[in-house]
N, C-alpha and C positions, 0 to 999 in steps of 0.2 A: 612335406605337407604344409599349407598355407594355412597361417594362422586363422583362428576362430574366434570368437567373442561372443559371451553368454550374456545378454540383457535383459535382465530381472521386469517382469511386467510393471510391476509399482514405481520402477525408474523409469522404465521407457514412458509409461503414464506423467508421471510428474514431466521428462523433458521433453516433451510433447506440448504438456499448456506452458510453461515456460520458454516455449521458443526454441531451445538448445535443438533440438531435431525436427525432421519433419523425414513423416512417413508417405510416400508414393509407391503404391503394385507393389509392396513385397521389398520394397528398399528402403532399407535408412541411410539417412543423410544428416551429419554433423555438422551442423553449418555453419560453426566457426572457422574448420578446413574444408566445408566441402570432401569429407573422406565419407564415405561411400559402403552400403554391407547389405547381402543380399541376405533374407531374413529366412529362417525355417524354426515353425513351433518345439519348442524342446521346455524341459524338464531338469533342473538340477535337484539331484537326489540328495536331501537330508538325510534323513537317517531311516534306519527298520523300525519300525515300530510292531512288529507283527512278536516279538520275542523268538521267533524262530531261526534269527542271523538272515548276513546277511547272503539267500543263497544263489542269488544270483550278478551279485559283486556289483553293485552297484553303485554304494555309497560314497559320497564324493564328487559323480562321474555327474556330467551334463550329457544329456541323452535327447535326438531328434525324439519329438510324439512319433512319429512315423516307426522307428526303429522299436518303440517302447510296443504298439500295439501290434508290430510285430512280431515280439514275445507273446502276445497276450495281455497286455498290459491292458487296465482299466481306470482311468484318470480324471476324477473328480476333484476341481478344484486345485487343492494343496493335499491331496490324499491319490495312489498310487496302488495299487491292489494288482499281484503279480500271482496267479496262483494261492496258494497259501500265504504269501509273502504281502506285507503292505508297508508302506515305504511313507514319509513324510515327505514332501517337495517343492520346490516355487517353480512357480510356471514363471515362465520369459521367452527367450527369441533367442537362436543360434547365429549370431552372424556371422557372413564370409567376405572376406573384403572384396570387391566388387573386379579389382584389382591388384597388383603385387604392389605394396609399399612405396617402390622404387621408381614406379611410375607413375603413381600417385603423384608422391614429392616430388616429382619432376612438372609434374602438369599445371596447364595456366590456371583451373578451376580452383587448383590448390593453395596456388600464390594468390588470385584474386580474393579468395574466401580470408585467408589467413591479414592478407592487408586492411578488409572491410572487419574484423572482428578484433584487430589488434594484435592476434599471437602471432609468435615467432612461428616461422618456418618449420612444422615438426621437421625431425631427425630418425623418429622411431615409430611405431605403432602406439609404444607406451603417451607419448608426447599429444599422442589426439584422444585418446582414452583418460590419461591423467585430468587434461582438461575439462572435458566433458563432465568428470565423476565431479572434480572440486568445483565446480558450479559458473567455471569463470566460459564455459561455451556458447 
């Protein structure tokens, strides 16, 4: 399975007027590497708040909207009403990397982004991610 990345709205919001990304049709784009993630609306489940557990194993788990209102689900804001069950959440973005790692780090877009922004050659997924979060993308 190809790695995912769950991007919390209040981050992607902040790296958006700071420049670190820009959003085009449904893709992000880190433009310190030029790494690349096809985006779909999702949900990371905080916690039950309903007292009744958690019964539909959610807690923890980042879930497409798609697949939640496929349950049933009802999603208001940072509030999650599943049946009886209501859940606390932060809304964000699911990403998929647009590409496999390997030919990413292989590609010109990757070396010319990483020369025009100063970082090294990622090595890893973590290496374009780390960046990003510690504010230097």
């Amino acid at each position: 399975m190809e790695n995912r990345v769950f991007f919390p709205q209040a981050a992607l919001d902040e790296w958006i007027v700071d420049g670190s990304v820009e959003l085009h049709g449904g893709e992000l784009t880190v433009l310190s590497a030029g790494r690349q993630y096809r985006l779909a609306e999702a949900v990371y489940v905080l916690r039950d708040v309903s007292g009744t557990g958690d019964t539909h194993e959610l807690v923890g788990l980042v879930k497409a909207r798609a697949y939640l209102e496929q349950l049933g689900a009802e999603l208001v804001e940072t509030s999650m009403l599943i049946g009886d069950s209501a859940y606390d959440v932060e809304p964000g973005w699911l990403g998929i990397p647009a590409v496999a790692f390997a030919d990413f780090a292989a590609s010109d877009a990757c070396k010319e982004a990483c020369a025009r922004s100063g970082m090294p050659q990622p090595t890893a997924e973590e290496d374009v991610l780390s960046k990003l979060l510690a504010g230097a993308a």
